[in-house]
BAKEBA-559889 format. One record per residue (C-alpha): x, y, z. Coordinates in steps of 0.1 Angstrom, whole numbers, plus 5000, padded with zeros to 4 digits. Example, Ala and Ser with C-alpha at 12.3 -4.5 7.8 and 13.67 -1.06 7.14 Angstrom:
<pts>
512349555078/513749895071/
</pts>
This chain:
<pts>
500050005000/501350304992/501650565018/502950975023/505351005052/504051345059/502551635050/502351775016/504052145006/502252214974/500052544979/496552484966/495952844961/498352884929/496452914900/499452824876/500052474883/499252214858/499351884860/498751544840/498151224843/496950884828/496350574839/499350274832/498050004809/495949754821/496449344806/492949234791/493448924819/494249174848/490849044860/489548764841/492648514853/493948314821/493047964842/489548074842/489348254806/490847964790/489047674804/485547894793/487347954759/487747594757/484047474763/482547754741/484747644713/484047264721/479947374718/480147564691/482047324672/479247084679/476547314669/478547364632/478446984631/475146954630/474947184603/477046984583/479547244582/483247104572/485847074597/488247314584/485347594578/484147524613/487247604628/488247884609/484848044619/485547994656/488748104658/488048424636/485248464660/487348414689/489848664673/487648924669/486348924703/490148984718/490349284692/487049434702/488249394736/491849564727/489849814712/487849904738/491149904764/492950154741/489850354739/489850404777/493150464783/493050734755/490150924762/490750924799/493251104821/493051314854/494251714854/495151974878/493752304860/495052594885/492452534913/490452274897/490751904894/489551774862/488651394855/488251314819/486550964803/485250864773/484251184761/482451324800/484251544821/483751624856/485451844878/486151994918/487652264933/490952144950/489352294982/486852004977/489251774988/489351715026/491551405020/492951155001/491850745014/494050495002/493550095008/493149784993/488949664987/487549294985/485549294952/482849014960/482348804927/479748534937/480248454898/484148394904/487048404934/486948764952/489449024938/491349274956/491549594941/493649904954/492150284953/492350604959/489650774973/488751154970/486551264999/484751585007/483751745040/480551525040/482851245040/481351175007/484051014982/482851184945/486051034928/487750684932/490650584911/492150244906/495650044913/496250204873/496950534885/499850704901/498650794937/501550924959/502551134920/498951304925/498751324965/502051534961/500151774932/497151774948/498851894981/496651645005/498651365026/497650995018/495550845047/494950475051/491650325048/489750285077/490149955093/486349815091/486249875054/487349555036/484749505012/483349754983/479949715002/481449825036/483250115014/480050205002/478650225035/481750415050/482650615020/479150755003/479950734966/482550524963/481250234948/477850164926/475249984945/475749694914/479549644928/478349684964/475749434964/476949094949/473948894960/471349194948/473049174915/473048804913/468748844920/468649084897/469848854870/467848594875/464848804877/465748944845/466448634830/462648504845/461348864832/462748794793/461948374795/458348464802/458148744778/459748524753/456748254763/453748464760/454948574726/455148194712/451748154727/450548464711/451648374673/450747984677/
</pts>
């Protein structure tokens, strides 16, 4: 965990300081491990290939269908990483922070900022193994945090141009739904609530199956 030894020297009040930053680059596997990814690789091509046999597609067509497929989904995926690391990046504009991403920008007055939280946070994935995740939390006077950034991001680099001392996390925060609790706005009530997410699924998936069923029924 990354921590500031002391206080910081960097006067908020001067209105000609610029700074800039942008978040490292992030694998595509970072958090879909490759021992899951490929086993789930594995069984959808094993499916699929079935499904093309059926159709009496040849061999060597089947397979060069999949593996475009699977081809394509990595670049869309590339894509869509290079996007965000393009389009976002965090500024200090004289006496205004400045987050930028994919196209929206927000921004504070450095005043805002009563301090900077730092700590590691369980991400509970019913679907898959928990995840720990480190951040940087900006919180207000409220104690509201209105800004979170991730392990990507330089966070002693902007502490010191921000001018606010990094503080640990408190201690009864270990998961993103005790950091929601604790810290107002730091994480969406989707991330927060694994098990409410998981029951919104299915109800969803109940929702669309019966939909699906009445509208058979109708055209028969």
């Amino acid at each position: 965990m990354e921590t500031d030894p002391g206080p910081m020297n960097t006067s908020e009040s001067d209105p000609a300081r610029e700074h800039l930053f942008k978040p490292a680059h992030t694998p595509i596997f970072r958090k879909l491990p490759v021992w899951i990814a490929l086993p789930a690789v594995a069984i959808v091509l094993l499916l699929a290939y079935q499904t093309f046999g059926r159709w009496y597609v040849g061999s060597v067509f089947a397979i060069a269908i999949l593996v475009g497929s699977m081809l394509l989904a990595f670049g869309l995926a590339w894509v869509i990483l290079r996007a965000y690391l393009l389009t976002t990046a965090l500024a200090i504009e004289g006496d205004r922070l400045v987050y930028r991403s994919w196209g929206r920008t927000r921004s504070w007055r450095l005043a805002d900022i009563t301090k900077l939280v730092q700590g590691d946070v369980l991400i509970e994935l019913i679907e898959w193994s928990t995840t720990a995740t480190q951040n940087l939390m900006f919180i207000n006077e409220s104690g509201r945090c209105f800004l979170r950034l991730g392990h990507q991001w330089a966070h002693t680099r902007i502490a010191h141009a921000v001018g606010v001392a990094i503080q640990p996390i408190d201690a009864s925060v270990i998961t993103a739904g005790d950091a929601a609790r604790f810290y107002p706005g730091s994480y969406s009530w989707w991330v927060a609530h694994p098990w409410g997410r998981i029951g919104v699924s299915l109800a969803s998936g109940v929702v669309f199956i019966i939909a699906i069923s009445l509208f058979i029924t109708w055209r028969g």
